[in-house]
C-alpha positions in Angstrom: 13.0 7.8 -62.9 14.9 10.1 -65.1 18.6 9.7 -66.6 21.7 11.3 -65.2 24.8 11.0 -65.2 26.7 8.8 -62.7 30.0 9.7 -61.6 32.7 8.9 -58.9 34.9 11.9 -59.4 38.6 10.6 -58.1 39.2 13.8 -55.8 36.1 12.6 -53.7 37.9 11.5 -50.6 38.6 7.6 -49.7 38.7 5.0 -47.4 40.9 1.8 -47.5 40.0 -1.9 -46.0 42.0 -4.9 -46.4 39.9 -8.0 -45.8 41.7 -11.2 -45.2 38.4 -13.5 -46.5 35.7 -14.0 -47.5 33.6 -13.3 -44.5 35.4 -10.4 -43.9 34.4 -8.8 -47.2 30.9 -10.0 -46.8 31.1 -8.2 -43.0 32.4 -5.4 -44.5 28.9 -5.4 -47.5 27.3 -5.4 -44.3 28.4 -2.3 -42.7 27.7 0.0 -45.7 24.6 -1.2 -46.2 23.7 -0.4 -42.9 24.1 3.4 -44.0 22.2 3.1 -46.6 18.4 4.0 -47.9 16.5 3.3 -50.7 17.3 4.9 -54.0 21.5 4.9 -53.0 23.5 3.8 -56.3 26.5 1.8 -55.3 29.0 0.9 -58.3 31.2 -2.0 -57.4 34.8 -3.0 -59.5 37.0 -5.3 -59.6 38.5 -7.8 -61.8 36.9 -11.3 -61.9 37.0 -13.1 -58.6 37.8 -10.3 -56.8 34.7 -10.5 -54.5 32.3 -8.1 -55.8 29.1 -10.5 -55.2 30.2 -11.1 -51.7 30.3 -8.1 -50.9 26.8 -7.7 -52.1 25.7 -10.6 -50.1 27.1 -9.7 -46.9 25.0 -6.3 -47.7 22.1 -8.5 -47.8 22.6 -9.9 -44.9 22.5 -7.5 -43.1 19.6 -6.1 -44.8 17.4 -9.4 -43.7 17.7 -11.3 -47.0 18.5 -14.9 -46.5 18.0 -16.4 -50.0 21.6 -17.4 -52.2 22.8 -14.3 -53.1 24.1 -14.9 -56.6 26.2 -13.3 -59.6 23.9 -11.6 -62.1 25.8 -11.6 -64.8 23.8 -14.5 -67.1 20.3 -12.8 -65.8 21.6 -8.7 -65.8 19.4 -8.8 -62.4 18.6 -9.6 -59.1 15.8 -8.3 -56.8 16.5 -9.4 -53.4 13.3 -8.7 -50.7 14.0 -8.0 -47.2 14.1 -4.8 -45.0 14.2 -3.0 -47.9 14.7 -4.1 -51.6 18.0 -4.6 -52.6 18.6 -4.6 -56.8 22.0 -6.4 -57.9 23.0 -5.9 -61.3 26.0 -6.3 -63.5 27.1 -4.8 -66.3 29.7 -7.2 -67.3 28.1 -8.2 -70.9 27.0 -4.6 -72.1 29.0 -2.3 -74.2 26.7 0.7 -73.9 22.9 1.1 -72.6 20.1 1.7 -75.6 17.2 3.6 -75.0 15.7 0.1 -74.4 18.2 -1.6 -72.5 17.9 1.4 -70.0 13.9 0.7 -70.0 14.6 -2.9 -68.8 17.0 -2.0 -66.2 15.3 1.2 -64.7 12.8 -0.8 -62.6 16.2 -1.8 -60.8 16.2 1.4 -59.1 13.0 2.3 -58.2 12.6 2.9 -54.2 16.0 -0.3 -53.8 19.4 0.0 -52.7 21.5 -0.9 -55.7 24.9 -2.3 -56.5 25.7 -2.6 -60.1 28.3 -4.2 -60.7 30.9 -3.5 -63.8 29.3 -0.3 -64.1 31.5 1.5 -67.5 28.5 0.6 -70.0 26.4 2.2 -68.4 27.8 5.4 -66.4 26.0 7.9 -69.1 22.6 6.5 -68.2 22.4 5.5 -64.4 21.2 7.7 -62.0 24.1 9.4 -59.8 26.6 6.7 -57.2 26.3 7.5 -53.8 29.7 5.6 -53.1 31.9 3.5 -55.1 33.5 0.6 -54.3 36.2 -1.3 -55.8 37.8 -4.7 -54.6 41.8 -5.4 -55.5 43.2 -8.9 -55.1 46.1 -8.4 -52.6 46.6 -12.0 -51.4 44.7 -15.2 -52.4 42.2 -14.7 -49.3 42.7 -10.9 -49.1 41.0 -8.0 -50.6 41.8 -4.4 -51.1 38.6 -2.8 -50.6 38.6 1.0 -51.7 35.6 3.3 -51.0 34.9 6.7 -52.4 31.9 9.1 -52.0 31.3 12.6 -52.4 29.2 11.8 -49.5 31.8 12.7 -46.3 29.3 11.8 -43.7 28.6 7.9 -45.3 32.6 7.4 -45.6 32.7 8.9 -42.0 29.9 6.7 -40.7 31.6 3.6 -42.6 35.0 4.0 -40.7 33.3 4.7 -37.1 31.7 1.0 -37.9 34.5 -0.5 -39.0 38.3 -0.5 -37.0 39.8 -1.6 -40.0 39.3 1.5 -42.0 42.1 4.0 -42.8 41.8 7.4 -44.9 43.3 8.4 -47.6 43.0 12.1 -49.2 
């Protein structure tokens, strides 16, 4: 798989969710990764605790997988088997991706659904976002869950499966 730039230009349009736990945000994993294929890049923010590897595991779910569904940040990685192969990764201990670095984690993307998690170190090298997500504390059990894609149709699809959806731009 070749390099390229991964982006999530802020003009893309939005959608907006508000979860109100837990199960909610993992519900919510699982209707985007309902619209998903193999090889789709989704980055996933949000400050510590925010929910981001809930979000991943409800997208497992719903994608067959019934093993934990843990935080990669002491391991880099998770490959997760089920309908298709979902790769979890996160960021969170890189400043920037070496030449080598990038050799370790490209097998991550190969023919998977991926969510890497604090993305920044590595936007220069991973292949292009399909969607980006990022998760806002609002409340102690809610969640401000913005989406944004240059992808119209996915943020289209996403709001017809979810009620709780509302635009923005």
């Amino acid at each position: 798989m070749r390099k390229r730039r991964c982006s999530s230009a802020s003009s893309d349009p939005v959608i907006v969710r508000v979860t109100h736990s837990a199960g909610e945000t993992e519900a919510f994993g699982g209707l985007l990764a309902g619209l998903l294929r193999p090889g789709d890049v989704i980055l996933v923010r949000g400050e510590l605790g925010a929910g981001k590897t809930t979000l991943v595991r409800g997208a497992c779910r719903s994608l067959g997988i019934d093993v934990p569904v843990t935080s990669p940040t002491f391991t880099i990685g998770h490959l997760y088997r089920g309908a298709v192969t979902v790769a979890h990764l996160d960021l969170y201990r890189f400043v920037g991706l070496s030449a080598a670095e990038w050799g370790d984690l490209e097998p991550y993307f190969d023919d998977t659904i991926a969510f890497v998690e604090w993305p920044e170190a590595g936007l220069a090298a991973l292949p292009p976002a399909r969607a980006s997500v990022v998760l806002e504390h609002v409340a102690p059990d809610e969640r401000r869950i913005t989406t944004d894609s240059a992808d119209g149709t996915l943020l289209e699809d996403l709001a017809r499966a979810d009620p709780g959806v509302r635009h923005r731009n």
